[in-house]
N, C-alpha and C positions, 0 to 999 in steps of 0.2 A: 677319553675326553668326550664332553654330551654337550652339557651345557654351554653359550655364547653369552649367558646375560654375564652382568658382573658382579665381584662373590664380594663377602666384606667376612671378614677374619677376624678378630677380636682380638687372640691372643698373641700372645709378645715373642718376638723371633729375633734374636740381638744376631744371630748369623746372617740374616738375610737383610739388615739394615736399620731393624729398631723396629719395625712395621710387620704386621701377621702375615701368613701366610708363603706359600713357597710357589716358584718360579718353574715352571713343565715344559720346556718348547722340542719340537722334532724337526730335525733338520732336513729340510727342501734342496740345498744343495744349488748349482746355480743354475738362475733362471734364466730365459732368451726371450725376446719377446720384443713386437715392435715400440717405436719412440714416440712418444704423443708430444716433441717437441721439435725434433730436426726432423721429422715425416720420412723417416727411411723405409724404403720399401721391404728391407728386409728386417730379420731379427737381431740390431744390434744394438739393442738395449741388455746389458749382459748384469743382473744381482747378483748376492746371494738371498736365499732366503731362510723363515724360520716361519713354525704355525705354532701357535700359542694359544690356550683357553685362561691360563694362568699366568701371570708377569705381576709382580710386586713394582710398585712405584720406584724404588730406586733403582731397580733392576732394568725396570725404560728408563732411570733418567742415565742409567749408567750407558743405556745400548745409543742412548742418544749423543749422548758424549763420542760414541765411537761409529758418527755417521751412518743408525740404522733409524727406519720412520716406520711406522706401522700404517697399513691400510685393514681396518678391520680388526680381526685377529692375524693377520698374515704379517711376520717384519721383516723388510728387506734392505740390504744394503748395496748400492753399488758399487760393482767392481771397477774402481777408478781409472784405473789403465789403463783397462781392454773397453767399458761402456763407449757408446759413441757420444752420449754428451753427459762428460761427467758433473755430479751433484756432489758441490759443497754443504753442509750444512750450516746455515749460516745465524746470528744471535745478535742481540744487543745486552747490553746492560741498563735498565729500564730508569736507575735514579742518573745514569748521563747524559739521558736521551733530549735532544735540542728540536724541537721539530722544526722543518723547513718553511717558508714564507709557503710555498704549496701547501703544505698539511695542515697548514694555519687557516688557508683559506676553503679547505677542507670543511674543517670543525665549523668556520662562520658560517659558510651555504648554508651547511643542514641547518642552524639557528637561524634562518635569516627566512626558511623554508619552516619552522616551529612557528616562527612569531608569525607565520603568514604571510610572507614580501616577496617570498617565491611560491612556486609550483613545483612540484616533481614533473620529471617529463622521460618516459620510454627512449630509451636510443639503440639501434642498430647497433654498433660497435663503443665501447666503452676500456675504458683502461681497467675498468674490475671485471672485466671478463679476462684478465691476463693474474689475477690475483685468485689461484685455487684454495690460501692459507686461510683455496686456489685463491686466507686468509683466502684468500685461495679463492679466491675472486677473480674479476677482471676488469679496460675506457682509456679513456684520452684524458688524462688531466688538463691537461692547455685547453682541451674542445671543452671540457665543464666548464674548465673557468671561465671563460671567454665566453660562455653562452652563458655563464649567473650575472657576469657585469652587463651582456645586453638584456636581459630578463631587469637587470637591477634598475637601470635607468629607465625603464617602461614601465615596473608596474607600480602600482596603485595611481593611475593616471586619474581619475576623476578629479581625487586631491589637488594633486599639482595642478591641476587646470585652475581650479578655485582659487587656489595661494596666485596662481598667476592673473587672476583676473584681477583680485585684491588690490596687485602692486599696478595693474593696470590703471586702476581707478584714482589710485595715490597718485600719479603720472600727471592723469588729468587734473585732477585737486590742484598741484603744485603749477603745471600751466596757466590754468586759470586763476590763480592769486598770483601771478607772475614771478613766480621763483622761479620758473624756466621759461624760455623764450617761446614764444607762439609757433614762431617759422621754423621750426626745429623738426626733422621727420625722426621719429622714435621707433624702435620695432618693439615689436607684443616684447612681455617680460617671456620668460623662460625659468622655470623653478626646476630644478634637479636633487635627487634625492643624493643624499651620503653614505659612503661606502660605511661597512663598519668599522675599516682599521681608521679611518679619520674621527669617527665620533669621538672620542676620548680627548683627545688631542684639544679638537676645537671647540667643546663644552666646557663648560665653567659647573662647578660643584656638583649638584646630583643632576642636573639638566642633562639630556642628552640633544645632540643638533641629529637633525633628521632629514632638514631640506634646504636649501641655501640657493637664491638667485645672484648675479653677478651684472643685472639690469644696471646699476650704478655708471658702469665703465661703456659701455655703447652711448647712454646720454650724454654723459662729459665728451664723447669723441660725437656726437652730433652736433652738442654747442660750439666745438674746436671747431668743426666744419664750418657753421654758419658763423663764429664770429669771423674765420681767418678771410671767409668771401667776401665780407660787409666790409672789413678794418684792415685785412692788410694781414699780413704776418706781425707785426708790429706791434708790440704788449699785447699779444691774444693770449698767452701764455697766464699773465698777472688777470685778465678779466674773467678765463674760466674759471665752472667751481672744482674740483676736485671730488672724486669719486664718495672720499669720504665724507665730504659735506652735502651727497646727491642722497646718498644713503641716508643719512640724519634726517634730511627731508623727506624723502619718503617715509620712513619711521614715523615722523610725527604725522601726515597726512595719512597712514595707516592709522593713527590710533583715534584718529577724527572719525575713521570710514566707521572704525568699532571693532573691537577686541575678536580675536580668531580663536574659537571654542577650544581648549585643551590645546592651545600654543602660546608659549612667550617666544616673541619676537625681538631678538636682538639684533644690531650692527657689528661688523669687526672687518677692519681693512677695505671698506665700501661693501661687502657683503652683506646682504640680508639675510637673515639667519632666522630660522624656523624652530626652536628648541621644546622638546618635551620634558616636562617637568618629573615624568615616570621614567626610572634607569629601567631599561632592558638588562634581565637577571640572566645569566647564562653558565651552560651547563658545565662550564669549566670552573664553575667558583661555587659549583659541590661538591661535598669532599665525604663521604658515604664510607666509613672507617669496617662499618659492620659488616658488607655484603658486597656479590658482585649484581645482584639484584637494586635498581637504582633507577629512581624515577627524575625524569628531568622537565619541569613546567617553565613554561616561558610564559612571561608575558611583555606588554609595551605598552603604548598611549594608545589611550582609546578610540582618540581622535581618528584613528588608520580605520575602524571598522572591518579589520582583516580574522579569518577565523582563526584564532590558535591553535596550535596541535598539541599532543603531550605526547611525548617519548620515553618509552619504557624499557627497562633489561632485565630479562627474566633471565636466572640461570637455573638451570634443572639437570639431573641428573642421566647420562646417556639411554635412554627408550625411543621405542616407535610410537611417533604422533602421526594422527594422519592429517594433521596441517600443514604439520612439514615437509610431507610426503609428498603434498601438492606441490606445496611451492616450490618444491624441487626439480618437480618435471618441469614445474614450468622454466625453472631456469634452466634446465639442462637442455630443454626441446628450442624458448629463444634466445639465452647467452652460447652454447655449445652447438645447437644446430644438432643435436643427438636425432637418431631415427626414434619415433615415439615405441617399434619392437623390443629397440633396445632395454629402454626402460622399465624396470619392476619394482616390486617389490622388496623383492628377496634382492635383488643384485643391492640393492637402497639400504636394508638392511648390515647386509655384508658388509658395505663399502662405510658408511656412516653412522649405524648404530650399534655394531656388535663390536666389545673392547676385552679386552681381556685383562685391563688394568683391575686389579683385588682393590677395591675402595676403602680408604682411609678417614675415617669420620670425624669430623672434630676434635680439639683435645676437650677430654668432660675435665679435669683436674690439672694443675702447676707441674704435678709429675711425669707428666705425659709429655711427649716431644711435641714440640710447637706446627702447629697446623692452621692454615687460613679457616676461619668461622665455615666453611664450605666445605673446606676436609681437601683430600686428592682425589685424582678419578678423572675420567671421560664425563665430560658435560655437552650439554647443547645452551647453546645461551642467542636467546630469542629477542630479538628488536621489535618493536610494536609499535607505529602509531596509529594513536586515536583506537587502539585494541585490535589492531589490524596487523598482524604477521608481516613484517616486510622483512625482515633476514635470519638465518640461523649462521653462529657461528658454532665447529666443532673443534671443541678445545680439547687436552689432555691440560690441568692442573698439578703438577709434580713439585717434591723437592725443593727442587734450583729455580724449576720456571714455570709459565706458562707456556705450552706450546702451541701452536697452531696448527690447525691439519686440514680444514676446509671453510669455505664460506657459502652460503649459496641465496638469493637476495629477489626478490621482485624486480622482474623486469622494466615496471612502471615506474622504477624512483632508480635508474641506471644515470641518474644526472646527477644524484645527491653524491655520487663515487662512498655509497658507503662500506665497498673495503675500506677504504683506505680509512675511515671516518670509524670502523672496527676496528682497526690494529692500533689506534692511537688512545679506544677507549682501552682496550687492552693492558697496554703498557702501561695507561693510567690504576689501572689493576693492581696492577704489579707490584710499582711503586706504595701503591696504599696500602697491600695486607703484607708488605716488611716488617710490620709492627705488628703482626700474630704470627709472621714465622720468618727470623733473618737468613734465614737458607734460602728462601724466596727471592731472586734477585733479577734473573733473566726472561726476556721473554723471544723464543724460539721461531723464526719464521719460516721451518721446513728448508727446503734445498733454494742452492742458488744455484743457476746455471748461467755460466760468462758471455756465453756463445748464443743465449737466447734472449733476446728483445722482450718478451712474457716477463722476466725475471728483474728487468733494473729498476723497477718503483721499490725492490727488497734493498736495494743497497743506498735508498735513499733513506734509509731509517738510521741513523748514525748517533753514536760511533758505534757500529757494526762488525763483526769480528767471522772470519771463515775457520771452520776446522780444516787443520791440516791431516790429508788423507794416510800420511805414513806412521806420523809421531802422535797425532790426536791432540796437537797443542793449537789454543786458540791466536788467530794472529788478525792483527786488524786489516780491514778492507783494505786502506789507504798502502799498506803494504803488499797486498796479495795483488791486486789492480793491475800492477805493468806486469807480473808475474804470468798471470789468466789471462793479458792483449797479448802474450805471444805465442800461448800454447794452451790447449782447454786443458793438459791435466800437468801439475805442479805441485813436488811437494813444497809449501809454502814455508814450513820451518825453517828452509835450510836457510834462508834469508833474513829473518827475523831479527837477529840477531846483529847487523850490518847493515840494514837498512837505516837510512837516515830519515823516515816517516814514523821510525818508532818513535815515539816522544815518551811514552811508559820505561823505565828501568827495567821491568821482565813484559815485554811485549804479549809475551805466548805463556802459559801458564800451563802445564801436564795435568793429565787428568790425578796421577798420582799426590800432583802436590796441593790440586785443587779443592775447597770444599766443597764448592759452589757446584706461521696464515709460516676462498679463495682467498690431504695435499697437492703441491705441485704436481708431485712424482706421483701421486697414485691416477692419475690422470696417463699418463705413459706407462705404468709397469701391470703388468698381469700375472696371475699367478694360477698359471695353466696346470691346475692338479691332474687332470686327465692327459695329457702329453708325455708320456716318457720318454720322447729326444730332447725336452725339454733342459732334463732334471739331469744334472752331469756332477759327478764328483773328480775335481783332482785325483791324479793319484803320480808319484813320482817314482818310475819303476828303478832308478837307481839309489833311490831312496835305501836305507836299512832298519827294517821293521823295527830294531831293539832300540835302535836310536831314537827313534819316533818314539815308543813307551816308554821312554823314561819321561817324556817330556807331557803325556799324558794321562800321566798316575792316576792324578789326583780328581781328574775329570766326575762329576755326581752323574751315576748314570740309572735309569729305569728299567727294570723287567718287569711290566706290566704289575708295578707295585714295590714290590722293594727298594731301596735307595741305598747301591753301593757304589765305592771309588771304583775305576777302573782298573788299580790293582789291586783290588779282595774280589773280583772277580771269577770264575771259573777260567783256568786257562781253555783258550780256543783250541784246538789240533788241528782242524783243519786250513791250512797254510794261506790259500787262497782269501777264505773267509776273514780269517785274521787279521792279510794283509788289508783286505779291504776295508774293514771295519777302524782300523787304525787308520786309515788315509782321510774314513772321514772322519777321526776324532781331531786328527792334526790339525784342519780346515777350518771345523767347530773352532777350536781355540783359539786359532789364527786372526779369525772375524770376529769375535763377540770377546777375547782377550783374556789371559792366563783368570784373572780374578773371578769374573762370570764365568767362568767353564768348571771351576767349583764349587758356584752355589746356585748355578740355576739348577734345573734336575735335564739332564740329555736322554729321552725316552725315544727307546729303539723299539718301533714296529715290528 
């Protein structure tokens, strides 16, 4: 093996899945290594591993089915039992997917931050610094939100001053023609801007409402005041006016002062209402059939004088940029706190742009197995505004799904939470190129860990499903949940079936019967090629060798070029060797399961 780039194979291989080329890995055997999640001082973070220049697309989507991730070309799985914090692999199904009122307000910031009514803003600790998928990102949703609503009611403060002095003057208009009482003390109006889940609601046909004073209800309780001091409690009730007749009034003494440039001003329930005539277009009501490359333009009323941005998604195929490169340190030196020694090149390389997935390129003709206009393979897919780098996500597009394996994002827009604002374009992905390939159904968000706080923004993407570590059957969260609060490792199947949160008739589905994101885990596991205490194989000394070969005939194994079963082999004599060599075929097939142990190729160094 030499090469790291990724290979692309033409011709037709109906043994290895429909798709070219064949599947090479050498087994690494199990790994130790510290936890980049529960910070154990010592090594027990316990895989297995595999090194790979070659893996055919089904052949990960199959290892992935059976709880292994790749960092690089390196694939490792954890051993569930013995690791100290074990990794589920955990999924959705992307035409189920409900997003939550958070992911909702998610999508509006960053539009709300396109149309110009925000800022991005730098933050110390952020909930996408816990998202390695690290998606695979990481921040505090509640601290975003909660600082776009104070961002939201502050800016474009000039405006509101102005609409506020407007109704200020209306005020006085209506005093002085005596529709309100002289002796009346009034405070300044006060205009406030509209969130967006309310625009819709309280706009009438293409209008959109933008700003809305509530000045109506302090006068009527001004008047209330002075008549109840003047007259008594006593019909004060019948002589005041009512908020909606305060509101009418000012209306019309507004339209005396003279028309508000690029506003229609309406009333509704004594509200003053500020509407724009121009709908704000948004990026969820494009539907981009052809690509995952997709540009999204916003605009609004011009009357705001805000700069708009445009947001763009490049998707490209897995290489070394060196803008990437940048932006990566910078995330790893201010989201990770990495020593900038740490950081290279080549480790940057290794970890994010070398894949070993054989790339699969469009279908050119009907006859060809159905494939997204983008093919399969390891991507980089690039956010942009205004032509400015702000995230890469690193995807594997396979198969069944999308998967996620990293994210990494400028520092200076850690407010927009755009993991999270990537996994939902994603899934929006998903759903859209089911209609160039219906095998395309999932989309993957790397390991969940129960025990780790990093890890529950994954289980908020619903309905979300964990693999079961023994049986490889999928089982819904809602199931696995009181399973994982009582114990970090569970086989989750055994319940499945008796659980009264299944609402599905087959909850968990075999891989057999099946057709069908800032990774976490490459963040905590290492893959120490130079340590050989590292590198340990089973071996079970009451085991019996013949028993064992029967069970691994059929194994496809390497001599530095040939491709034979393990039984058209040369028998071994020497007994030792033998045994050993079978303890780790048995191991092989145990982890990566009877099917892949006879069509990847097993090359023995």
């Amino acid at each position: 093996m030499s090469s790291k780039k990724a290979k692309t194979k033409d011709e037709a291989s109906s043994s290895r899945g429909g798709f070219g080329g064949e599947s090479i890995v050498a087994d690494c055997g199990l790994n130790r290594s510290t936890c980049g999640y529960c910070k154990s001082s010592t090594r027990s973070s316990i895989s297995h591993g595999l090194w790979t220049e070659s893996l055919t697309v089904n052949d990960y989507q199959a290892l992935l089915d059976r709880g292994w991730r790749r960092s690089g070309c390196f694939l490792y799985k954890p051993e569930m039992e013995k690791t100290c914090c074990p990794s589920y692999t955990i999924r959705l199904k992307a035409s189920g997917f409900v997003p939550s009122k958070e992911q909702q307000r998610v999508r509006r910031r960053l539009e709300r931050f396109l149309d110009g009514e925000l800022d991005a803003k730098p933050s110390e600790q952020t909930e996408e610094q816990d998202v390695s998928f690290s998606r695979e990102v990481s921040v505090s949703v509640r601290k975003s939100l909660g600082s776009a609503k104070r961002e939201q009611n502050n800016e474009v403060e000039p405006i509101m001053k102005d609409l506020s002095e407007q109704i200020d003057i209306a005020v006085q208009k209506c005093i002085q023609s005596g529709e309100f009482p002289c002796n009346i003390q009034i405070p300044k109006a006060s205009v406030k801007k509209v969130i967006s889940a309310k625009r819709k609601k309280l706009a009438e046909g293409s209008e959109e409402l933008l700003y809305t004073s509530n000045i109506a209800f302090p006068i009527v309780a001004a008047i209330k005041h002075t008549h109840t001091s003047e007259k008594g409690k006593k019909n004060v009730e019948e002589s005041v006016l009512s908020a909606e007749v305060v509101s009418e009034k000012l209306l019309s003494a507004m339209d005396k002062v003279g028309k508000f440039m690029g506003f229609s001003v309406k009333v509704c329930k004594g509200h003053i209402n500020f509407l724009s005539a121009t709908r704000v277009v948004t990026s969820s009501e494009r539907n981009d059939e052809e690509s995952f490359s997709t540009t999204t333009r916003k605009s609004s009323s011009n009357n705001l004088h805000a700069r708009k941005r445009k947001l763009e998604m490049h998707l490209k195929r897995s290489s070394f940029d060196p803008e990437e490169y940048e932006l990566y340190k910078r995330y790893q030196l201010k989201v990770h706190n990495d020593k900038p020694e740490s950081i290279s090149e080549t480790s940057y390389k290794r970890f994010l742009v070398d894949t070993p997935l054989i790339e699969v390129p469009p279908s050119r003709n009907d006859d060809q197995e159905k494939v997204p206009p983008c093919g399969f393979g390891s991507y980089h897919q690039q956010y942009r505004v205004d032509d400015r780098l702000i995230a890469v996500g690193v995807i594997d597009i396979l198969p069944k799904c999308l998967s996620s394996k990293y994210l990494f994002w400028d520092p200076d827009f850690a407010s927009l939470s755009i993991g999270n604002y990537s996994a939902l374009q994603e899934i929006d992905w998903v759903k859209q190129n089911q209609a160039h390939c219906s095998t395309l159904e999932y989309y993957y968000l790397g390991y969940y860990i129960h025990s780790c706080n990093k890890m529950k923004y994954k289980a908020a993407y619903r309905p979300s499903e964990l693999l079961c570590p023994l049986r490889y059957q999928w089982v819904p969260f809602e199931v696995a949940k009181p399973l994982l609060d009582k114990k970090p490792y569970s086989v989750l199947s055994n319940y499945t079936k008796v659980s009264p949160s299944s609402s599905s008739p087959q909850a968990s589905e075999t891989l057999g019967e099946s057709t069908s994101e800032h990774e976490d885990m490459e963040q905590g596991v290492t893959n120490d090629d130079d340590d050989d205490d590292d590198v340990m194989y089973n071996s079970d000394e009451d085991s019996d060798s013949s028993r064992n070969r029967s069970d691994i005939t059929n194994i496809l194994i390497s001599f530095d070029g040939p491709r034979l079963r393990y039984k058209d082999i040369p028998r071994i004599k020497n007994r030792m060797v033998l045994k050993e060599l079978e303890s780790r075929l048995v191991n092989y097939q145990k982890v990566v399961g009877a099917e892949l142990s006879e069509r990847m190729v097993y090359e023995l160094r």
